[in-house]
N, C-alpha and C positions, 0 to 999 in steps of 0.2 A: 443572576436573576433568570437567564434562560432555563439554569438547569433540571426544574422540574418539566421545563416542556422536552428537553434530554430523553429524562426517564420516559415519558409517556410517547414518544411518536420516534427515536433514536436521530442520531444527524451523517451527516455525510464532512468528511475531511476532505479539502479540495487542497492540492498541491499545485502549485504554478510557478514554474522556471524561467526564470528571463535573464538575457546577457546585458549589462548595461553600455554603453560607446567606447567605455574605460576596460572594456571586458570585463568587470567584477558580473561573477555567476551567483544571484541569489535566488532562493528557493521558500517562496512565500510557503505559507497552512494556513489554509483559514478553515473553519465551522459552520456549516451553515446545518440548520435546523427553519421548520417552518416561520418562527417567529422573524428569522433573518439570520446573516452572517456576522461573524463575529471574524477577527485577525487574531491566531492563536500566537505565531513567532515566524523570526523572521532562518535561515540558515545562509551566513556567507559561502558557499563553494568554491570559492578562487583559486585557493589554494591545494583544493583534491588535484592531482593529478589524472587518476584514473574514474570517472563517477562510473562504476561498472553495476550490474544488478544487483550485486551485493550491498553497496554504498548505500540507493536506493532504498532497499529493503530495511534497511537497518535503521534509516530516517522515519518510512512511516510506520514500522515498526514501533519506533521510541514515541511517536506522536499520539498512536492508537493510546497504548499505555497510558501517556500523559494526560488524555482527555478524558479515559474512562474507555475500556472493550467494552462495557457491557451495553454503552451508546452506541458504537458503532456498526454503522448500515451498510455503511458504501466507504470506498477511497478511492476519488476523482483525481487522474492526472492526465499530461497530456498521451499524446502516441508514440513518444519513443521506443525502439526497441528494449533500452533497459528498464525505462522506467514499466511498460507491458511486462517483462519478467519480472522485475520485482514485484508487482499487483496480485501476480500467478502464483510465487512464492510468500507472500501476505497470507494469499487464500489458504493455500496449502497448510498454513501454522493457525489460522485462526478459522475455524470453515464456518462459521454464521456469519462472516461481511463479504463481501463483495469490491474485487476492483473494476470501476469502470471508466472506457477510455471518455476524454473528453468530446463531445458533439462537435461545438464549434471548432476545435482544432480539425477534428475530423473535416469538416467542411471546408476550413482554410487549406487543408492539403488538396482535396478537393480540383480547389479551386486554382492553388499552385500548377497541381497537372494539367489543368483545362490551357492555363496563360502559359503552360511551357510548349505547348502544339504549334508548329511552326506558322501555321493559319493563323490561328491567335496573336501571335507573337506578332505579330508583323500589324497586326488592328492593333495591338496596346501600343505598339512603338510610335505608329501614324496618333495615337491619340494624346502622347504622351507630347510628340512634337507639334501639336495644334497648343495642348496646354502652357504649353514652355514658353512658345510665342509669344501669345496672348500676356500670360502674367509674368513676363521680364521688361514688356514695354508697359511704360504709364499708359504713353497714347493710343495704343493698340485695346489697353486694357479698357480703357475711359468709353473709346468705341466699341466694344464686344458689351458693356453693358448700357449703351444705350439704345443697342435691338436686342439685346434680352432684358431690359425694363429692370436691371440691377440685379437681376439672379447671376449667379455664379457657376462656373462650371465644374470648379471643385469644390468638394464636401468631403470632412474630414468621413472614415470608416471605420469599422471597427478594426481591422487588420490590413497589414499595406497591401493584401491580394488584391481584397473587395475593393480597396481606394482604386485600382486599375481600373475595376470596371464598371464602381462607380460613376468613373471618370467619363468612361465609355457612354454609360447611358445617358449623363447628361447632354452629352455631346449631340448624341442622335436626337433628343427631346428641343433640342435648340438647333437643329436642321436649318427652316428654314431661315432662322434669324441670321445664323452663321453665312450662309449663303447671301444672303442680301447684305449680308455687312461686307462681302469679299467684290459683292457687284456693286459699291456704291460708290459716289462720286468721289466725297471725303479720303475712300480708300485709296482707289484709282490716281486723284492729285495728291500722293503722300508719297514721299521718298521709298515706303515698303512696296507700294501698289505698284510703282514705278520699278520693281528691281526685275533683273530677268536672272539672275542665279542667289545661290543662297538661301535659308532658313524664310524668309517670306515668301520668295516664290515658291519654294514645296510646299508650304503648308498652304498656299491658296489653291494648288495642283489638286491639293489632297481632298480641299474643303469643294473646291469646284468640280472633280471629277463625281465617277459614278461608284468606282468599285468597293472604296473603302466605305462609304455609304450601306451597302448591299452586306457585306462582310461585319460590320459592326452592328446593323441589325438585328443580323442572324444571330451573333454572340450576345446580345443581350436576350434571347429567347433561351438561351442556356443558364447563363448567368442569373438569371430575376429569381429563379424558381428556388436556387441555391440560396443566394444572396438573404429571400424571404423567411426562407428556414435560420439561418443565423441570426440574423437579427430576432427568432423567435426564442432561439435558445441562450443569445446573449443575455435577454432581457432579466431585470431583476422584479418585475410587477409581478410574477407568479411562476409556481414549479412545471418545469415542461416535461418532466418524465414522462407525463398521460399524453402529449402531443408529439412527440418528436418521430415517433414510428409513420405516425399518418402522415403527418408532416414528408418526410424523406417521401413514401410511397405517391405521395401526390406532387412532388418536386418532380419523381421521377416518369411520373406520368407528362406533366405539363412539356420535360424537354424532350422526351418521343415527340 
């Protein structure tokens, strides 16, 4: 039923790779045209030994063909180096489509190198050990939402990057709650409040002092601008090809 809106506006082939916990390596296609995407097929990879730019090449090669070259606009994958030469040699055989890399991935790597800065690193770690705290104990957990009025500090994200700094920005948004939950009595008479080494005492160190405070700020003034753009180009409510230019140039304004 899409395919006269095929003919009249052409579609774009999205390729998307993911390893599962078992290692099997599948290689989703799907279709998107303006009406919406469609799932074309699925490819197991498990068993390739080498996926080299050849392997690549020859996949979305066979795809183009199966849906129709004369629809084809674009062929979306992520940043790999092979799967970028395959894209190049696509081009090079068919020259009226276009390979282009993925945005959000693009951002996710992004954001990878931001969290891999030794500065960084060491805020997601302090953040990661407030978290951990907090949601391993009931009773710790029971009290962290009753000074944030039952919000939580974690929220799922689109990629486990952004979940880091997600994480982050909640944390800072519920400052002073955090703090008063660490100055309070309840806490204070609690076998945690009470400890002087170990996983409670750092993380009251951490929630009481000043630097990671100061430090995790700052990174969410990096982070938002990013963060905003992904979620613009995750979304499925409408095509971001006309925003995503502005978008970046004004992300990249906001973190000067």
């Amino acid at each position: 039923s899409f395919k006269g809106i095929w003919a009249e506006r052409g579609v774009s082939i999205m390729c998307d790779g993911w390893s599962s916990l078992t290692r099997q390596h599948i290689i989703n296609f799907l279709v998107y045209c303006n009406r919406g995407t469609i799932f074309h097929k699925s490819i197991d990879a498990s068993n390739i030994v080498s996926r080299t730019a050849e392997y690549y090449f020859g996949l979305l090669d066979k795809v183009v063909d199966e849906i129709g070259e004369q629809y084809v606009v674009q062929v979306v994958t992520d940043n790999e180096l092979v799967l970028k030469a395959a894209g190049k040699m696509l081009m090079r055989k068919r020259k009226h489509l276009y390979w282009t890399a993925c945005s959000a991935h693009c951002i996710d790597l992004m954001l990878k190198d931001i969290a891999n800065k030794k500065s960084v690193a060491k805020v997601i770690e302090d953040g990661k050990t407030i978290t951990n705290f907090i949601y391993n104990s009931g009773w710790v957990l029971d009290l962290m939402r009753k000074f944030t009025r039952d919000r939580e500090l974690i929220r799922l994200a689109i990629t486990r990057f952004v979940t880091n700094f997600i994480a982050i920005e909640s944390i800072v948004r519920y400052k002073q709650q955090l703090r008063a939950m660490f100055n309070s009595d309840e806490w204070k008479n609690s076998r945690w409040g009470k400890a002087k080494t170990g996983q409670p005492y750092n993380v009251k160190k951490i929630i009481l002092g000043k630097e990671f405070w100061q430090k995790a700020t700052e990174l969410c003034k990096v982070h938002e601008p990013l963060v905003r753009v992904l979620r613009l180009v995750d979304g499925d409510e409408k095509p971001t090809m006309g925003f995503i230019y502005e978008a970046i140039d004004r992300a990249k304004l906001a973190i000067k």
